[in-house]
N, C-alpha and C positions, 0 to 999 in steps of 0.2 A: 354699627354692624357688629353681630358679633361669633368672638376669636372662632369659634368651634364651626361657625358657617361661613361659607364666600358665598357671593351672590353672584350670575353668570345670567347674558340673557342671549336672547339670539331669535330674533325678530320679537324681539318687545317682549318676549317670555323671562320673567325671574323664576328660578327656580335655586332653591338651597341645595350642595354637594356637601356631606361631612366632610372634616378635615381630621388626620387622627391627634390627640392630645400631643400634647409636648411633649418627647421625649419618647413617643414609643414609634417603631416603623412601621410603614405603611403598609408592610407583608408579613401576617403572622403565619408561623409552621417553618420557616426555613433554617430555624435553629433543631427545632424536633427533627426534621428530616435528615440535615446531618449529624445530628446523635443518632438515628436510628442505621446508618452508612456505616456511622464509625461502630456501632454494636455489631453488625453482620458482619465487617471485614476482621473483628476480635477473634466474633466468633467461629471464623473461616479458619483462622491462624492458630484457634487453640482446639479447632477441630484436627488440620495437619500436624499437630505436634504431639498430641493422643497418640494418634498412628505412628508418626515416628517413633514414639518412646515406647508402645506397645510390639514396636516390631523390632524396636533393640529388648526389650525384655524376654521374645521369642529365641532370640538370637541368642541373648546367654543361657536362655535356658538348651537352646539345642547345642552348643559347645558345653553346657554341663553334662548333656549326656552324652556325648560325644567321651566324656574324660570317665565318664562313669563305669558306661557300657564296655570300655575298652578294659578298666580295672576289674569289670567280671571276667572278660575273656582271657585274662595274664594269671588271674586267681584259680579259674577252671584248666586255663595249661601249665600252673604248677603243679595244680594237683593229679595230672593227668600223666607231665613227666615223672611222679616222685610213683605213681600207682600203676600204672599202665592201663587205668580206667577214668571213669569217670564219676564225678562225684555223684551220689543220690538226692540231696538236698544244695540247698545254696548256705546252709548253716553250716555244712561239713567242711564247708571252705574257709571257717574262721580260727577253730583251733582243732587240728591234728592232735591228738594225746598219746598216739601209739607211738610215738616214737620219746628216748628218753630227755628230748629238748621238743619241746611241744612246735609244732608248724603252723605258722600260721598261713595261708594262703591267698589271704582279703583281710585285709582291717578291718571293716566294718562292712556289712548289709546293707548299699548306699541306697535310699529311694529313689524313683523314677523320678527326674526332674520336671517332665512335661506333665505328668500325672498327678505329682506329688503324693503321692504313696510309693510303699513297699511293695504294690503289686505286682512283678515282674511279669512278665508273659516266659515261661520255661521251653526254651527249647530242646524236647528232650532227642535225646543218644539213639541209634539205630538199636544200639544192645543194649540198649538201658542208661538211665542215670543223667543228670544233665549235663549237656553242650556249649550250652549259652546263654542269652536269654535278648528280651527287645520288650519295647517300649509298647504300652497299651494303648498309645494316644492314635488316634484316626487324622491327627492333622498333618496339612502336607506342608512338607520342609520349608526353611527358605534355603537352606544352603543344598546347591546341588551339583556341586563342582569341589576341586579341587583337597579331597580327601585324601589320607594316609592310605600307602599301598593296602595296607590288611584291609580298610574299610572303602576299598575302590567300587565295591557293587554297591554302593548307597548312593550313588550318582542317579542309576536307573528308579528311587524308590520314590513311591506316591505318596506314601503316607512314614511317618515313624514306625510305626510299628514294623515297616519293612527293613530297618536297619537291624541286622540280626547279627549282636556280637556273638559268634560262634567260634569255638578252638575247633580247628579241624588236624587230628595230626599230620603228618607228612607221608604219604604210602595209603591214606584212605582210597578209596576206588571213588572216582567219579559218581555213580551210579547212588553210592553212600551217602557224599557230599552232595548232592541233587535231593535226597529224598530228607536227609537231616532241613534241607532250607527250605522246606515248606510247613 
């Protein structure tokens, strides 16, 4: 008889069933299928971790502009207390020369962090000159809560670009402050 065939009958019928070789089992594909298990649930896990880490990089970038936008509105109400106006550029807020110790009122011309340019979007002044400024980007926040008093209306906002660091002095009219934040 031989190794590779067994012989079976059943009402006088012989008929040969292969036997698989030595050493191999009798069900192939069952190791493929759990490599292909183990590839989808990778790739599920390094699908969720993308996101994760792509909505923590949202996230520093929206507290970078957070610290950014605020260091325009502190630089615009220096210049604002020291003038009783307001600046006509975003450069004039770097170095002051009329005075005999030069002013600075911004360090530096921060770029937009969600944009990454220098494009500011200007909010400019009822009577001239800029107020503020805000972010060009169209995407909507993840943070929509828990804000510093001065930036309490960015709760309500859709997109970045509606967070509008503005100096509004004290004694503006409403009517002013309404049409400056549009």
């Amino acid at each position: 008889m031989n190794a590779g065939n067994a012989l079976s009958g059943r009402g006088g019928c012989l008929r040969a069933t292969p036997t698989p070789p030595l050493g191999l089992p009798a069900q192939k594909g069952f190791t493929y299928l759990g490599f292909m298990i183990a590839v989808a649930i990778t790739g599920a896990g390094l699908a969720a971790y993308a996101e994760f880490a792509s909505h923590a990089a949202q996230r520093e970038k929206e507290a970078e502009l957070l610290f950014r936008g605020n260091q325009y509105r502190e630089g615009i109400s220096s210049f604002y207390r020291k003038e009783q106006r307001y600046p006509q550029s975003l450069e004039q807020l770097l170095e002051d020369k009329r005075y005999p110790m030069p002013m600075r009122h911004l360090r530096k011309l921060y770029p937009d962090p969600m944009t990454g340019s220098a494009d500011w979007e200007v909010v400019e002044a009822p009577g001239g000159g800029v107020m503020g400024v805000r972010s060009r980007s169209q995407l909507a926040p993840i943070k929509t809560g828990n804000f510093l008093s001065k930036n309490a209306d960015f709760a309500r906002a859709k997109t970045y670009s509606d967070w509008k660091f503005v100096h509004s002095p004290p004694g503006l009219s409403p009517a002013v402050e309404k049409s400056a934040a549009k």
